[in-house]
N, C-alpha and C positions, 0 to 999 in steps of 0.2 A: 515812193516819192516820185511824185514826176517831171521831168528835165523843167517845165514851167516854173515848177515850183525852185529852183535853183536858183540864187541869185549870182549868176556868171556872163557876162554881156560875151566874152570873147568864146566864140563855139565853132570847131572845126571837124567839119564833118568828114569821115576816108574811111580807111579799114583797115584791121590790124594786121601786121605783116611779121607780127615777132612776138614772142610771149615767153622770158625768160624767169620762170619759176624757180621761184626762192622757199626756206621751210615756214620762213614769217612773209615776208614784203618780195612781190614779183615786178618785173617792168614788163611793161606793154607798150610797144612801138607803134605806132599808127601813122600810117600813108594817108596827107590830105595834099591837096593842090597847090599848097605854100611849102610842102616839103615834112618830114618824119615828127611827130609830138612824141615824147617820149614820154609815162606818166608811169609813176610808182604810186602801186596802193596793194592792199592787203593779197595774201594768196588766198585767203576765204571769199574776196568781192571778186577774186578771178573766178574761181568757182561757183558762185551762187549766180553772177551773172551770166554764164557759161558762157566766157568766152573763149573764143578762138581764130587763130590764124584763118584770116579770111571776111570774118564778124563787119559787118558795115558796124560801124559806133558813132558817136559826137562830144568828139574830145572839149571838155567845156575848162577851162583857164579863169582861173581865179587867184588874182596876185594884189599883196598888198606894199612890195617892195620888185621893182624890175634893177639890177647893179647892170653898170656898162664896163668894158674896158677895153681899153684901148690896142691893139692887132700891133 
């Protein structure tokens, strides 16, 4: 599939800076110019995509609910 084909308007482009591997679901931090995205997805998509600390990527955000609260 390619990023085109994604339907995600919000896309941030950096590189990852942290990859904490889980035995199902890992996080992957990623450094873009707004500050750290943090994304959870499978430890198989970690692997098949081979990522790694360093990987330029394009964090793409896809939400159908944003919560606020208040500091």
């Amino acid at each position: 599939m390619s990023v085109v084909a994604i339907n995600a308007r919000n896309q941030f482009q950096g590189t990852i800076k942290e990859i904490i591997l889980g035995p199902v679901v890992s996080e992957v931090d990623v450094e873009t110019p707004f500050g750290i995205v943090t994304s959870v997805i499978t430890t198989r998509s970690v692997k098949d995509l081979d990522l790694q600390v360093g990987t330029e990527v394009l964090a793409l955000v896809k939400s159908t609910e944003v919560s606020i609260a208040k500091l």
